[in-house]
N, C-alpha and C positions, 0 to 999 in steps of 0.2 A: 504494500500500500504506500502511494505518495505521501509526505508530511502534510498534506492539505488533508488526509484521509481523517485524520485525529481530530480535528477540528469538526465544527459543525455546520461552517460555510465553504463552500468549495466558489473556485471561478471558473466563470465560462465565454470567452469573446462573445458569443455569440447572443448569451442572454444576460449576460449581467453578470451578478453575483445570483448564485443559488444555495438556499440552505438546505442542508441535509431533516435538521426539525421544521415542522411546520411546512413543505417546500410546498410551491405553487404548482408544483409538478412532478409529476413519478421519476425517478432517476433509473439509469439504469444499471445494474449491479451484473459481474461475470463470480462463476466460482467454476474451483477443479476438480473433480472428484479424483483423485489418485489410491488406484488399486494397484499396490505391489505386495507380489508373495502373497496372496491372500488376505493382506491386509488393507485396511484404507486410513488415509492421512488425515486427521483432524487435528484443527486447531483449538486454541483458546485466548477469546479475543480481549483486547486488553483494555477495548471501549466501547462506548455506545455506537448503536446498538447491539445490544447484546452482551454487553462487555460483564467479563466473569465467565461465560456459558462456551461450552464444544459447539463446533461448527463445522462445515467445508469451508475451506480457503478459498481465499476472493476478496473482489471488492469492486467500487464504481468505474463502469467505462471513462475514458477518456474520450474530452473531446476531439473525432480526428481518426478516433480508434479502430480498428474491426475487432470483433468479438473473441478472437482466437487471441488477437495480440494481447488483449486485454488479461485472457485467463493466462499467459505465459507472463507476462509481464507482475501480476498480481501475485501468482504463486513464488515466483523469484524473487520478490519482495519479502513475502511474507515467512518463505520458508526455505529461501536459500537453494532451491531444488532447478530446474529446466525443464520443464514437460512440454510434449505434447500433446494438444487436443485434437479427439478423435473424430467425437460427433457429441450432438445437444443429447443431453440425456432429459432434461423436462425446461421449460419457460414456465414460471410462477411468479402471482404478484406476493409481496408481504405488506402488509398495509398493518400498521399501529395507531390505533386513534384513543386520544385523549377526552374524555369528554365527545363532544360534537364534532372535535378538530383532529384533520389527519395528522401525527405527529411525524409518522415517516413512512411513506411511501414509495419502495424498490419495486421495478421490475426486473427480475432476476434469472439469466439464465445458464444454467450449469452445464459443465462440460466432463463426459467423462474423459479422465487426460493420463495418457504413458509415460511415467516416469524415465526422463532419458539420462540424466545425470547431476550432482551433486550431495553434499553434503544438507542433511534437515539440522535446520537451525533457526529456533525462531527471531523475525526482526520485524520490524513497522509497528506495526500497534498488537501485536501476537504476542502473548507473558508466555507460551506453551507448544509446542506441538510433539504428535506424535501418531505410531501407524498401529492399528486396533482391528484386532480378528473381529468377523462379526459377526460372533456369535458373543461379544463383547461390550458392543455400543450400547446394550439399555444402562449400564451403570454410566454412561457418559451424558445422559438426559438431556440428548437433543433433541431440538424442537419436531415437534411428530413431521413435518415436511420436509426438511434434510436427513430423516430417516428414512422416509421415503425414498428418497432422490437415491441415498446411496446404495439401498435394496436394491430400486434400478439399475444401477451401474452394476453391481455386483452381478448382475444377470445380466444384463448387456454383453459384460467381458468373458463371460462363458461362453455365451453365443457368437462373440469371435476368435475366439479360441480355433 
């Protein structure tokens, strides 16, 4: 994740200043799903949202960006690693509302990705990471639709096998 990632306003030539709370608009988020060994790579994020909680690694497009660039550039960020991405494993929105008001709303979409080289280490706004048999994920209490996601991939990668 870029240093703007940590913050709550990001920029954008195009529209101004955008914030992540409250935005005027859905933003778009990439994440990786990384199956090695039978395992899959989750992180733990070190801010909002979600911060404290396991996840898939990821974060907001760049303006400019394509989607692939996005999940290899974020994952390298966030964990040191090179992947890559194969194909979309699912497009979901997450939407958080406060009261009457959207607090934060991503449109997010996941990539399952091939780990192709480096060292896991976590950096950006990640306190954590690490790779989890899965038959292991429910003590990691992610949110019910990145559990999802990663079920998918995990069958995905079967099927190209």
């Amino acid at each position: 994740m870029s240093q703007e990632k940590s913050s709550s306003i990001l920029t954008s030539d195009s529209y101004g200043t955008m914030k992540r709370e409250y935005p005027k608009h859905p933003l778009v988020g990439v994440g990786g799903v990384v199956i090695h060994r039978h395992r899959v790579l989750l992180i733990r994020r070190g801010s909002e949202p979600l911060k404290g909680e396991w996840s898939i690694p990821g974060g907001l497009l760049e303006l400019g960006e394509k989607l692939t660039e996005g999940v290899r550039r974020e994952l390298k960020e966030e964990t040191g690693l090179e992947v890559e991405p194969l194909e979309i494993i699912l497009p979901f929105d997450r939407i958080v509302r406060e009261g009457s008001r959207v607090k934060y709303h991503y449109v997010i979409v996941d990539y399952l990705c091939r780990r192709k080289r480096g060292r896991l280490r976590p950096a950006s706004d990640v306190v954590d990471a690490c790779w989890v048999r899965r038959e292991d994920l429910p003590q990691y209490h992610l949110a019910p639709m990145a559990t999802a996601v990663i079920q998918r991939a995990f069958e995905m990668k079967k099927r190209r096998r």
